[in-house]
N, C-alpha and C positions, 0 to 999 in steps of 0.2 A: 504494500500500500504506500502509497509515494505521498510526500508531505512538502509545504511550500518552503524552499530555500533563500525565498525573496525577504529581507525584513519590516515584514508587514505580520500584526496578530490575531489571532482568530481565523482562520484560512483553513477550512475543510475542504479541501479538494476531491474526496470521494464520494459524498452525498451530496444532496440538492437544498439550494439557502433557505435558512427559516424564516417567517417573517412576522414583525409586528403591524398593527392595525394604528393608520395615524388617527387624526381625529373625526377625520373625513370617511375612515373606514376603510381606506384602501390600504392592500398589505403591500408592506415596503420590505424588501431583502435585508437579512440581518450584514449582509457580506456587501460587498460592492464596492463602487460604482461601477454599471453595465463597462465594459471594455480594460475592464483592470484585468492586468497581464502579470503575472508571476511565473519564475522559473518553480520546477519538483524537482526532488533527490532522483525523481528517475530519466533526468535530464530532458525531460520534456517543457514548453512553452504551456501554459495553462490560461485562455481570455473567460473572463465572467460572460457569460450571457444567458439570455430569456430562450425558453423553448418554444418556436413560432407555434409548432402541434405535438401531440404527442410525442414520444420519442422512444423506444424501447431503449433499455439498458445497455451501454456500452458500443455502443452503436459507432462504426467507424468511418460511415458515408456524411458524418455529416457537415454543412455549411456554418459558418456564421459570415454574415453581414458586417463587413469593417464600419459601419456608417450608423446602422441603429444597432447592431450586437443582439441581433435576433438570430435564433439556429434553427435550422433545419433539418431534416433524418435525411439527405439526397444529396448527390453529386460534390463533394467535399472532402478534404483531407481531416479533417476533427475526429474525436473521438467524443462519445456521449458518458458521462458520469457512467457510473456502476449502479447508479439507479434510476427506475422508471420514472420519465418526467410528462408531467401533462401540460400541454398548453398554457404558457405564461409561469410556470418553475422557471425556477431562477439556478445557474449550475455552472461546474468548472468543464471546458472543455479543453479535452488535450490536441496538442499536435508537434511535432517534430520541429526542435526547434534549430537545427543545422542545415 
């Protein structure tokens, strides 16, 4: 299980981000901001982003959007968390970082 070597705290790289409820009621990611990039011990590139749809677990087709940091399960070099995300989860996505 590979952990962030960035110094940044709080960085769970293997599940998908918790979220609290602002006042308005929309749940905001405990991790972030959308497009935050940290290296892992297992020398991979890690970007935060939103799951445009569903996603199955560890998924290795998938896209993110350099521009809104929204992911997709299709046509892409990413890897999806190690857990199921639904549309609009929030999650570390890997990809090769050389």
């Amino acid at each position: 299980m590979a952990y962030s070597v960035t110094p940044q705290a709080g960085i769970d790289l293997t599940n998908i981000s918790n979220y609290n409820n602002n006042s308005a009621g929309t749940q905001i990611p405990t991790q972030g901001p959308a497009g935050l990039q940290v290296f892992g011990s297992d020398g991979l590139r890690y970007v935060f982003a939103s799951a445009g749809a569903a996603i199955t677990a560890s998924t290795a087709t998938c896209t993110v959007n350099a521009s809104t940091f929204v992911a997709t399960s299709s046509g892409g070099t990413y890897l999806s968390p190690a857990t199921t995300m639904a549309s609009g989860d929030y999650g570390w996505f890997s990809k090769a970082s050389v």
